[in-house]
VOPAGU-2260 file (C-alpha; in pm, 1 decimal, decimal comma):
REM VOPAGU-2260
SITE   aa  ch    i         X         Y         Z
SITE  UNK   A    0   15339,6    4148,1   11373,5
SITE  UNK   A    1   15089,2    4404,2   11279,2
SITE  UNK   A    2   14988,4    4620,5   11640,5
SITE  UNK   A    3   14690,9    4723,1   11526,0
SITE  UNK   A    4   14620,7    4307,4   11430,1
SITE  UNK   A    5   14736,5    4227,1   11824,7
SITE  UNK   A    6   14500,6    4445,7   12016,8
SITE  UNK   A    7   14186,0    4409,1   11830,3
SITE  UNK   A    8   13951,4    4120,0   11822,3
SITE  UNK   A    9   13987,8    3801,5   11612,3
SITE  UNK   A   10   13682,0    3636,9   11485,3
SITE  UNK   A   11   13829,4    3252,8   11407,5
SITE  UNK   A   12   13593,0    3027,5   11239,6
SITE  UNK   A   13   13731,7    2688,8   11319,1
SITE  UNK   A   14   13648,8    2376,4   11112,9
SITE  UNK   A   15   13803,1    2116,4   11306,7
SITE  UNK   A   16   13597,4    1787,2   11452,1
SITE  UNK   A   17   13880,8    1726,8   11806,5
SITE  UNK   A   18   13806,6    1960,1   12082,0
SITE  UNK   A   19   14152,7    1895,7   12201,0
SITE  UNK   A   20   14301,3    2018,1   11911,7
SITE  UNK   A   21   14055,2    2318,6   11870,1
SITE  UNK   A   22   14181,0    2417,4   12206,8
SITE  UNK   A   23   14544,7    2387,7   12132,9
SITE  UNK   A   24   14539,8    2580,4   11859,6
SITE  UNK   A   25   14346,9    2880,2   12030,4
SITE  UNK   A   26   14568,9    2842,3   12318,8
SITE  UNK   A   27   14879,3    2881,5   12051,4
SITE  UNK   A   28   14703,3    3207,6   11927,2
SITE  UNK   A   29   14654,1    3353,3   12285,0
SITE  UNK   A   30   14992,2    3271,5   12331,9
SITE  UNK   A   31   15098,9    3511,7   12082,7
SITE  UNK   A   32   14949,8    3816,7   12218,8
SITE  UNK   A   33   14641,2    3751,4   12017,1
SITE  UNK   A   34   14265,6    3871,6   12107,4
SITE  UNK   A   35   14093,3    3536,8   11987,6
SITE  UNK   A   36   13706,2    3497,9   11992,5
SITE  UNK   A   37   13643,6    3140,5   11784,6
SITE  UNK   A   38   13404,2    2907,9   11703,1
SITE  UNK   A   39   13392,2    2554,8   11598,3
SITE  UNK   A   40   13251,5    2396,7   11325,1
SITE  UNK   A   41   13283,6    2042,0   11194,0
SITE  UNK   A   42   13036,1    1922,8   10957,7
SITE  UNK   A   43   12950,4    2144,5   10620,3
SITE  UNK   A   44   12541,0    2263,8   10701,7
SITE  UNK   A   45   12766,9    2406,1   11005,5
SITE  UNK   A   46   13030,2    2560,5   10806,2
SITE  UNK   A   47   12773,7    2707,4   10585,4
SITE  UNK   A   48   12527,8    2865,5   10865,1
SITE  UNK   A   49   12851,9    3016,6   11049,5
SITE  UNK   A   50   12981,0    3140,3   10713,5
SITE  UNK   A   51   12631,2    3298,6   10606,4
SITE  UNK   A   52   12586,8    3458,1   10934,7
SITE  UNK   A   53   12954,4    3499,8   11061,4
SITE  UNK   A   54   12975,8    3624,3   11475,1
SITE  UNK   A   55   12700,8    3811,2   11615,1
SITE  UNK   A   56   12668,0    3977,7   11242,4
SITE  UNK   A   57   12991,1    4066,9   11221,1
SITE  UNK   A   58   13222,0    3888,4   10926,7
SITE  UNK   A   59   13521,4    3624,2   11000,0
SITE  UNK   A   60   13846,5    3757,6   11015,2
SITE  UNK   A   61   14013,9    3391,5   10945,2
SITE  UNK   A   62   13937,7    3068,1   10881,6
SITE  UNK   A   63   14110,1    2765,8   11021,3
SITE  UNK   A   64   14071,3    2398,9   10858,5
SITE  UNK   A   65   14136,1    2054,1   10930,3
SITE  UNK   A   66   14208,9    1871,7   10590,7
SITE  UNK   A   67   14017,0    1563,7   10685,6
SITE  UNK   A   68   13695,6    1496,4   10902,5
SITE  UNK   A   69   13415,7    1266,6   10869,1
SITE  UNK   A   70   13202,0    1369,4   10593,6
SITE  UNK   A   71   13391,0    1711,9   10491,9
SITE  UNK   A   72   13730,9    1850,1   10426,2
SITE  UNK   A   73   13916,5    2153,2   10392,4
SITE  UNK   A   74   13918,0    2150,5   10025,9
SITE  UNK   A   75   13491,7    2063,3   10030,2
SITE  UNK   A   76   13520,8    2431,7   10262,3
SITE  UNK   A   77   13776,3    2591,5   10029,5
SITE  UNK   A   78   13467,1    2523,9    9745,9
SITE  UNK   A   79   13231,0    2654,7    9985,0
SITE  UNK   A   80   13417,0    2979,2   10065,5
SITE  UNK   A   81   13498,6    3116,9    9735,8
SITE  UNK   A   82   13106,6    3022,2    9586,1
SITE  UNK   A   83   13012,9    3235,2    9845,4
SITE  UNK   A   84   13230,7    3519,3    9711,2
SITE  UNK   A   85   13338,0    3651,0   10032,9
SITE  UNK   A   86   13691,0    3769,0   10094,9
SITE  UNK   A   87   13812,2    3531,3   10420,5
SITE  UNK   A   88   14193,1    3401,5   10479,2
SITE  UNK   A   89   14155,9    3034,7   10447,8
SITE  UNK   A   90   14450,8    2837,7   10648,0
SITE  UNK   A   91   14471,0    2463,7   10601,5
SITE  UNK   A   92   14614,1    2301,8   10932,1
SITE  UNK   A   93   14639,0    1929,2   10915,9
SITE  UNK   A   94   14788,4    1661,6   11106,4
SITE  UNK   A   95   14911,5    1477,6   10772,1
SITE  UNK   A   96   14891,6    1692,0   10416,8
SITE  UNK   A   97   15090,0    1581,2   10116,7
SITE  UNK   A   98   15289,9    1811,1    9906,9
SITE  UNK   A   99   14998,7    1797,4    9622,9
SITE  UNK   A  100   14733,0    1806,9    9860,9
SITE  UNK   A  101   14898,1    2142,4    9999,7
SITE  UNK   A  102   14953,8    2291,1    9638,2
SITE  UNK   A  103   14636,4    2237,2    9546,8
SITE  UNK   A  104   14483,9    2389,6    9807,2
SITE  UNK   A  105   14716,0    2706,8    9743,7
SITE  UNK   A  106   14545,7    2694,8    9405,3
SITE  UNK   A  107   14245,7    2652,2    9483,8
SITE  UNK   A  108   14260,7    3007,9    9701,5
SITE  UNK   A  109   14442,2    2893,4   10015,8
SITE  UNK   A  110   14608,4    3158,1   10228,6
SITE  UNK   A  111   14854,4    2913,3   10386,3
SITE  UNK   A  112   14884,7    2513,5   10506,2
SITE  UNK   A  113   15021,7    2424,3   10790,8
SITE  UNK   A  114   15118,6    2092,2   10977,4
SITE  UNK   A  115   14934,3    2036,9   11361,2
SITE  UNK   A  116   15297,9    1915,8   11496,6
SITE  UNK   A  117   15432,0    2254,9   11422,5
SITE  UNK   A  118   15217,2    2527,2   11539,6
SITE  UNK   A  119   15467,2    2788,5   11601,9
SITE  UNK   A  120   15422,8    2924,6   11269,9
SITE  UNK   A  121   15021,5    2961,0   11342,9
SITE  UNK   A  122   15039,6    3318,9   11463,3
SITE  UNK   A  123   15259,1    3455,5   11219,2
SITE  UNK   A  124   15065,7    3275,1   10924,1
SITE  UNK   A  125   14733,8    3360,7   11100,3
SITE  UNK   A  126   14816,5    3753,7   11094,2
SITE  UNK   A  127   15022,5    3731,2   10749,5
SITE  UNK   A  128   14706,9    3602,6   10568,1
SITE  UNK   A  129   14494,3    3850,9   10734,1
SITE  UNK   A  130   14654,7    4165,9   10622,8
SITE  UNK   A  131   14753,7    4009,2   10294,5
SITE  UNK   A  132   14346,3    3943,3   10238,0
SITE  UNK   A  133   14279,1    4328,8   10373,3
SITE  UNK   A  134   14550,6    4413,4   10108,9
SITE  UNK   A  135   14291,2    4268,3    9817,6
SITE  UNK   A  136   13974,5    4379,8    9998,2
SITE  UNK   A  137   14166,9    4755,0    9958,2
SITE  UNK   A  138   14262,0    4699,7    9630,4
SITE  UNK   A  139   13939,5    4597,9    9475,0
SITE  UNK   A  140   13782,7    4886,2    9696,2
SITE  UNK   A  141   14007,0    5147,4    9518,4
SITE  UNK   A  142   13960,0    4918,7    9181,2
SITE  UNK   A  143   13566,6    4978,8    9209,8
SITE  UNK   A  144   13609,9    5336,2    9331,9
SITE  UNK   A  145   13799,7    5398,2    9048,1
SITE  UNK   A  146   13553,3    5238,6    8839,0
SITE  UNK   A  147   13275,7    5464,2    8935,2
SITE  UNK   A  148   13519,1    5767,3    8926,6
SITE  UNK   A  149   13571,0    5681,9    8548,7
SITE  UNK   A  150   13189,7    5624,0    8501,0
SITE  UNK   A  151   13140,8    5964,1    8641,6
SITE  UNK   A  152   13401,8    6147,6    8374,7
SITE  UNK   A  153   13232,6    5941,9    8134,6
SITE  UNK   A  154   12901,5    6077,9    8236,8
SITE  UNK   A  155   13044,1    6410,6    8243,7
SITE  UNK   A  156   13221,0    6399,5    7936,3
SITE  UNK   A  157   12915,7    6265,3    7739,1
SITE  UNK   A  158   12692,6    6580,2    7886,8
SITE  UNK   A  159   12957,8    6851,4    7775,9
SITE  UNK   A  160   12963,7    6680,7    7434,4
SITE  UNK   A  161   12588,2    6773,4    7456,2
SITE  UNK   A  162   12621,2    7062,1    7625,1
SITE  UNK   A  163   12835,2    7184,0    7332,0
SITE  UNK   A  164   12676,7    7071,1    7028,9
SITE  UNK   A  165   12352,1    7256,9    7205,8
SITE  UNK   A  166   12540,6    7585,2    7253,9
SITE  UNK   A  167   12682,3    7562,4    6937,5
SITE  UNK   A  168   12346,0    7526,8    6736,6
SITE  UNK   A  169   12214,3    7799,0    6979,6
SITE  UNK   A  170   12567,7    7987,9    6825,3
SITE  UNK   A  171   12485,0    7881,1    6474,3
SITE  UNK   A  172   12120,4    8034,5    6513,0
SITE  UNK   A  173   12222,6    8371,0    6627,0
SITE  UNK   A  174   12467,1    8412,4    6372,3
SITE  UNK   A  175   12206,4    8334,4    6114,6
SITE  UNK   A  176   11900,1    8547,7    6258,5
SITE  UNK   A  177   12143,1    8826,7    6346,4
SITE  UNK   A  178   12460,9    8833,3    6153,6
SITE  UNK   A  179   12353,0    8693,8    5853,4
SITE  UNK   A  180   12002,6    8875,3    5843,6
SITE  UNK   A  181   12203,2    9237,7    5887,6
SITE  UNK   A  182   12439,0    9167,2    5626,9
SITE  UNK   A  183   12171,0    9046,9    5357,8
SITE  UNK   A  184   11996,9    9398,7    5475,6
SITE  UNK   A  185   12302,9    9575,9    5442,1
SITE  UNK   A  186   12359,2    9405,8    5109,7
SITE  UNK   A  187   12030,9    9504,2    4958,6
SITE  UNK   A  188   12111,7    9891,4    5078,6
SITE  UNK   A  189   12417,3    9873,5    4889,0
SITE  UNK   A  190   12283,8    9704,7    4544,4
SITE  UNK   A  191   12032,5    9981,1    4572,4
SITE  UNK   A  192   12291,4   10287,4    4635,7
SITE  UNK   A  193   12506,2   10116,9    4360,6
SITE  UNK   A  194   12155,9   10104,6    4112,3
SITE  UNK   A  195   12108,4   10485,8    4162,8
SITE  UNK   A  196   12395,0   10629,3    4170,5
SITE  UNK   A  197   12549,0   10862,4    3886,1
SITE  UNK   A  198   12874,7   10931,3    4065,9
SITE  UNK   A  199   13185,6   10661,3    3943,5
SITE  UNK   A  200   13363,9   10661,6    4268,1
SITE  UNK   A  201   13057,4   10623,7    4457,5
SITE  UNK   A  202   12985,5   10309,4    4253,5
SITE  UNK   A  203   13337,7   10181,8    4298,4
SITE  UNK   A  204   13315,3   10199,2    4670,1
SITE  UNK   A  205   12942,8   10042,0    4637,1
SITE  UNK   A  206   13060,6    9767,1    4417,3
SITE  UNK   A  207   13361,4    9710,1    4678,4
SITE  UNK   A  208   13126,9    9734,5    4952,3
SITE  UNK   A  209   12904,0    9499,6    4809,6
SITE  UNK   A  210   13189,6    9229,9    4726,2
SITE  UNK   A  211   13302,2    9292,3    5135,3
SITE  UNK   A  212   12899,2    9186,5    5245,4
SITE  UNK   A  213   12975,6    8885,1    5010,8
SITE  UNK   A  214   13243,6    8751,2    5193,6
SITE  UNK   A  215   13122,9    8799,4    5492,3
SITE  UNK   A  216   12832,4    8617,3    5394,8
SITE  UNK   A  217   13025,2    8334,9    5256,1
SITE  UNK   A  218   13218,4    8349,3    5632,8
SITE  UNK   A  219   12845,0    8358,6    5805,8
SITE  UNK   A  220   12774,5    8024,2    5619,0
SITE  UNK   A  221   13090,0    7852,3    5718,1
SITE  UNK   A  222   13056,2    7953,7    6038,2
SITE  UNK   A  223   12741,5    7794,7    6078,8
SITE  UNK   A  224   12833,2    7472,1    5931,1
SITE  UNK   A  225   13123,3    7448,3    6143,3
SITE  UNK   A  226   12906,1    7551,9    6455,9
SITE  UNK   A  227   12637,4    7330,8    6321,7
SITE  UNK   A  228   12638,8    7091,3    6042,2
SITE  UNK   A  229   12291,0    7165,6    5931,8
SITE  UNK   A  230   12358,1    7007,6    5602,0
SITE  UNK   A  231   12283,5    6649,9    5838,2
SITE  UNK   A  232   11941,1    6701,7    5782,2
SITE  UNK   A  233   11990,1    6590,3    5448,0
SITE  UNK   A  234   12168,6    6205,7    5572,6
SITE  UNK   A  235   12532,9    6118,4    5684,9
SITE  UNK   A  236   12604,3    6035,7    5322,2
SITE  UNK   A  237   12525,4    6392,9    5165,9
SITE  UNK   A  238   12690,1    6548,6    5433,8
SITE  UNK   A  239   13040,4    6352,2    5424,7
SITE  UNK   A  240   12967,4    6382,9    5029,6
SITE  UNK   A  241   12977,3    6749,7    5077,9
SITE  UNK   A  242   13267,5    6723,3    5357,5
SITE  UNK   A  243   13508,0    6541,3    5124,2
SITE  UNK   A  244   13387,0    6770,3    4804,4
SITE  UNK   A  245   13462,8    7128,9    5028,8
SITE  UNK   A  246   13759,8    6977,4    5187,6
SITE  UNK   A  247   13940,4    6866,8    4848,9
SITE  UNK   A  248   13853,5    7200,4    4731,8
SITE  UNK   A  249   13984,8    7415,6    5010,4
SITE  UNK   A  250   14300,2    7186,7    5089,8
SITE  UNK   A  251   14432,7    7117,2    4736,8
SITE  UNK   A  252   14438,8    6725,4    4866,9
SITE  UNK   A  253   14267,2    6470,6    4633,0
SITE  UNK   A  254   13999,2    6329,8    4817,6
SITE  UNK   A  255   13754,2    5997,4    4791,6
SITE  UNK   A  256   13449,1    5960,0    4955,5
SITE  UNK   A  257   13290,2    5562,5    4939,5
SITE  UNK   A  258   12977,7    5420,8    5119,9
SITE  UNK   A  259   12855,6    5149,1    5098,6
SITE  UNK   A  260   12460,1    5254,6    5073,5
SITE  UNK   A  261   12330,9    5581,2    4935,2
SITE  UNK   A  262   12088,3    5612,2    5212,8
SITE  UNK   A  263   12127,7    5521,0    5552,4
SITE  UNK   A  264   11923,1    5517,4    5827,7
SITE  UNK   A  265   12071,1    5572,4    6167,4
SITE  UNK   A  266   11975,2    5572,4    6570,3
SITE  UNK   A  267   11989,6    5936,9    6639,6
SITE  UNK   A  268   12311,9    6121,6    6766,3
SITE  UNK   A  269   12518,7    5861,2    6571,2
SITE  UNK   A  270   12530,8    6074,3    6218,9
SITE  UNK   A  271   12683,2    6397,7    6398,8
SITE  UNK   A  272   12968,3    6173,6    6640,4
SITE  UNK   A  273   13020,5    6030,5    6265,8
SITE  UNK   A  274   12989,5    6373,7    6109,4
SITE  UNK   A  275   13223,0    6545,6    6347,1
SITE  UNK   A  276   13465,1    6237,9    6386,8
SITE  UNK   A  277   13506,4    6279,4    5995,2
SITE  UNK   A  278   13539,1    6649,3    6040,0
SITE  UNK   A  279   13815,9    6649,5    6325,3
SITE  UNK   A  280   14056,5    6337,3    6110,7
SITE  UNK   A  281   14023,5    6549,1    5789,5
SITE  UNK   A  282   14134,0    6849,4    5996,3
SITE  UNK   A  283   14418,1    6715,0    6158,7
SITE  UNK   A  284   14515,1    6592,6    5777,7
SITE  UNK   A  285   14524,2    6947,5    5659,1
SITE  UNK   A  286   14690,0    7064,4    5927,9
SITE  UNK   A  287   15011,5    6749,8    5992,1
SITE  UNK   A  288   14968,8    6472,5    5775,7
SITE  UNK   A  289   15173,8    6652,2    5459,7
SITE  UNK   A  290   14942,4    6399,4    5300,1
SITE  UNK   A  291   14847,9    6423,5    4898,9
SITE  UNK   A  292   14565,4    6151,2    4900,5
SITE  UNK   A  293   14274,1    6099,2    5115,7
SITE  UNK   A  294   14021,1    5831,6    5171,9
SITE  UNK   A  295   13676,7    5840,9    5358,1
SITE  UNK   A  296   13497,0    5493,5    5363,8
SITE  UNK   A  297   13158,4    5503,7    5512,5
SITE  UNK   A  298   13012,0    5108,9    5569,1
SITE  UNK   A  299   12726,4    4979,5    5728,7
SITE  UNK   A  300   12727,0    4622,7    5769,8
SITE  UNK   A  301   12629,2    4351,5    6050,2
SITE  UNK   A  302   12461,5    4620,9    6253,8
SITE  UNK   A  303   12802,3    4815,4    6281,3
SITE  UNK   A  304   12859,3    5187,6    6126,2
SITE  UNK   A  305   13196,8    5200,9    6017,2
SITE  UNK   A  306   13393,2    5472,8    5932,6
SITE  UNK   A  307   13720,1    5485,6    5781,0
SITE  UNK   A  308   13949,1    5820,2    5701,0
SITE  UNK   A  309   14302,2    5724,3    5598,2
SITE  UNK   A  310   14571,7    5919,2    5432,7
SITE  UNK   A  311   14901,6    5816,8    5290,3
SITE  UNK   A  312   15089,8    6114,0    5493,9
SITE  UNK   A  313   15390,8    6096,1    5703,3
SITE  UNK   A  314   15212,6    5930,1    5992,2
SITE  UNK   A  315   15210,7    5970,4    6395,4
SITE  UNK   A  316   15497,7    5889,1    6605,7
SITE  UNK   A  317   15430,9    5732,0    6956,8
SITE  UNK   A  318   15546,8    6076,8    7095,5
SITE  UNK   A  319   15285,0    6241,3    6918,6
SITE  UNK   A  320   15019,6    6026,8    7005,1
SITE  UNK   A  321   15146,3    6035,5    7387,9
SITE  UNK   A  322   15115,3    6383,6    7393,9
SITE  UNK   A  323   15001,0    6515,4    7745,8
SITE  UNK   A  324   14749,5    6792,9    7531,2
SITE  UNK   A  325   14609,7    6575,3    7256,1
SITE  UNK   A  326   14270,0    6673,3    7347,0
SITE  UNK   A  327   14159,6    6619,4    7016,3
SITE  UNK   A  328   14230,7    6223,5    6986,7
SITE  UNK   A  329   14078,5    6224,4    7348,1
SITE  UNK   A  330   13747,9    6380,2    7249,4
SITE  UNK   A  331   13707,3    6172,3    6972,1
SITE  UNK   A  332   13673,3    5863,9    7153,7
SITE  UNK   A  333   13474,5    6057,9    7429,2
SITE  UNK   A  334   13253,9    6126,7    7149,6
SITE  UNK   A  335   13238,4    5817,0    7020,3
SITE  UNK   A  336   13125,8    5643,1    7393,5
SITE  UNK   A  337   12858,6    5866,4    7378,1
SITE  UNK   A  338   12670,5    5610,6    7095,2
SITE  UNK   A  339   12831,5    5317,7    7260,0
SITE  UNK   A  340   13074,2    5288,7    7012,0
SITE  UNK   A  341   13517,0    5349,0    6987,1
SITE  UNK   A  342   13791,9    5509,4    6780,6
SITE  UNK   A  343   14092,8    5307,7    6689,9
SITE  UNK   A  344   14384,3    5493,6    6544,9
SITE  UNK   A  345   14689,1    5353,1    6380,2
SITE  UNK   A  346   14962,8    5503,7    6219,1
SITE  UNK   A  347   15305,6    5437,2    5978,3
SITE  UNK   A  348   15582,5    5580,5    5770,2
SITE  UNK   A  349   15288,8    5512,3    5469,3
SITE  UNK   A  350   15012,7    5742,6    5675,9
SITE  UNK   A  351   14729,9    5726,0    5953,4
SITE  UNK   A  352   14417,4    5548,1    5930,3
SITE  UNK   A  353   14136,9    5659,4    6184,3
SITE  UNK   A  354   13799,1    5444,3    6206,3
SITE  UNK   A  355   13503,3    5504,4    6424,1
SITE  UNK   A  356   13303,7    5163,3    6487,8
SITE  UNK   A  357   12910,5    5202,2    6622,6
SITE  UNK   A  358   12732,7    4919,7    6723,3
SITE  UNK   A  359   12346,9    4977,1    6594,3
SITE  UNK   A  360   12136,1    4909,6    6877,9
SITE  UNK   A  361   11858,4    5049,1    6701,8
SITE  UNK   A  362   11729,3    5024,6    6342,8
SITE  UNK   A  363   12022,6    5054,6    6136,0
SITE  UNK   A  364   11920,7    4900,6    5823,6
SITE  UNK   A  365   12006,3    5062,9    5506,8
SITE  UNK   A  366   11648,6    5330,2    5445,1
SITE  UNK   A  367   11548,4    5692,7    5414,2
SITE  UNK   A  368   11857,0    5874,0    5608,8
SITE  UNK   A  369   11657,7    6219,5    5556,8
SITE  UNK   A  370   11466,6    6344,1    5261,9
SITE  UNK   A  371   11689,6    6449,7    4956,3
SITE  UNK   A  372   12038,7    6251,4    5003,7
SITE  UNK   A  373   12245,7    6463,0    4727,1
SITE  UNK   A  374   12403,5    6775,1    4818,6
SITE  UNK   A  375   12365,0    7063,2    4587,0
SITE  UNK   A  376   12750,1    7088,1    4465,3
SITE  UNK   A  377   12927,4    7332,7    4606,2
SITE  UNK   A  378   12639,8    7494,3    4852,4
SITE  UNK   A  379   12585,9    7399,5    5190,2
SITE  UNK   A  380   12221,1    7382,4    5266,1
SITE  UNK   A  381   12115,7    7503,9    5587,8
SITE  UNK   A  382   11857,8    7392,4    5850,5
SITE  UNK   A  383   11741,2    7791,2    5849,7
SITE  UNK   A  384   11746,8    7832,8    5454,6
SITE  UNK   A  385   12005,8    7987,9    5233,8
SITE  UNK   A  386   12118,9    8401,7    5331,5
């Protein structure tokens, strides 16, 4: 037996309609070494007052039934108990109990049965279904503190996601205002050196110069698309229509783009987790898939944004996707919790198909996604205007 159950107090709720046998039974607990404060109940508008307001405010540590009394039984109790939703040991002890009575009694959320002519085992049952009951009331304590613990990450993750898309278009601004405002200034100075000047190596290096500002000005851009995918303003569709287009050009790997509506118009925050969802799977193509075709299938239908990138590269093996580091895979479906939706992954020896489902809780009926929905080919427009 449990110490700690022997020397503290035992509230026992007793539903039993003989004194005598009320008094036994204590007398059997005291026996034991028990600390027994009890109280006897033996009609149901009884049962239910002691239940609702347990001993001086404090909740039952057990309860003991009779099977049968006038008007009420243990299993009319049993009901009683778990509709009330309160975590109590229940013990049947009956003078006569059948085999099916008894199992369905354990089935119906019965700690124990247990026959009047053989109390002995009272005790023992008494404190076994007692710490078996503070074994659930722990477990669903730690279940709903881990509960709130993941509702916390979540929070957290989904204000970092912010957090960083904020910082980044902060990022994307400065590099535009600064970097890419001193290198168009630094690009006029040159055309002009290169215009009026007579000396040939002095026009070389001017002409070199000037195709160095270029490319860093081509950089700038990129940068700021990566930082910032300004070209949004312009609908999901144009910008995954400029995605794919950019991505088949700089990879090498034919790539499809399909939606199912030219213009779409979404809840806001749901076209960048789509844009950058999109962004990351076409990455992690260039980078391990060894894949020569790729697919990007954007669908709205039934109030559900569905996006679909699959390749037909060597796929993922379960080590890869176990991986204690894949940050990546994680962030996309913290990402995708942030708009209430999920990422489902799959993979094979034929390639990896990645799709992002969002639930529109808003209007998400095919409209004006955001002025002019075609990309200029091979530009990326920017928020801030073209260096």
């Amino acid at each position: 037996m449990n110490p700690a159950s022997l020397s503290r107090e035992l509230r026992v709720l007793h539903i039993e309609d003989s004194e005598l046998d009320h008094e036994l039974m204590i007398t059997q607990l005291m026996r034991a070494g028990l600390n027994i404060r009890a109280v006897r109940v033996e009609t149901a508008a009884d049962f239910d007052s002691a239940l609702r307001s347990g001993l001086e405010g404090r909740p039952w540590d057990v309860i003991l039934s009779d099977y049968n009394l006038p008007g009420f039984s243990g299993l009319m109790a049993l009901d009683m108990l778990r509709a009330s939703g309160r975590l109590i040991p229940f013990i049947i002890v009956s003078g006569e109990i059948g085999e099916d009575v008894a199992v369905e009694a354990m089935r119906n959320g019965a700690s124990d049965y247990l026959l009047k002519n053989n109390l002995a085992r009272l005790a023992p049952a008494t404190l076994h279904a007692i710490e078996a009951q503070e074994a659930v009331r722990a477990k669903q304590q730690a279940d709903a503190a881990l509960a709130q613990s993941k509702e916390r990450l979540r929070e957290l993750a989904q204000h970092l996601q912010t957090s960083v898309e904020a910082e980044r278009a902060a990022i994307a601004r400065e590099v535009h205002d600064d970097v890419g405002g001193s290198l168009t200034a630094l690009k006029f100075d040159i055309a002009w050196i290169a215009r009026h000047s007579r000396d040939e190596a002095v026009l070389q290096r001017a002409n070199s110069a000037l195709e160095l500002v270029s490319h860093a000005l081509d950089a700038s851009k990129r940068i700021m698309h990566n930082l910032r995918p300004a070209i949004l303003e312009q609908g999901l569709v144009a910008a995954l229509q400029w995605m794919t287009g950019a991505f088949e050009k700089r990879s090498g790997i034919a790539t499809t783009f399909h939606s199912s509506h030219e213009q779409m118009q979404l809840p806001a925050g749901v076209p960048l987790v789509a844009y950058r969802t999109a962004q990351e799977a076409l990455t992690n193509v260039s980078k391990h898939a060894h894949a020569t075709q790729v697919k990007v299938d954007l669908t709205l239908a039934g109030g559900v944004l569905s996006l679909e990138v699959s390749d037909n590269g060597r796929g993922l093996s379960s080590e890869d996707l176990a991986k204690a580091r894949s940050f990546g895979i994680r962030g996309l479906h913290e990402r995708a919790s942030t708009v209430g939706g999920w990422v489902d992954l799959s993979s094979g020896p034929s390639g990896t198909t990645l799709i992002l489902l969002v639930p529109l809780t808003e209007s998400g009926e095919p409209g004006d996604d955001a002025g002019n929905a075609e990309a200029r080919s091979g530009e990326d427009p920017t928020f801030w205007g073209d260096l």
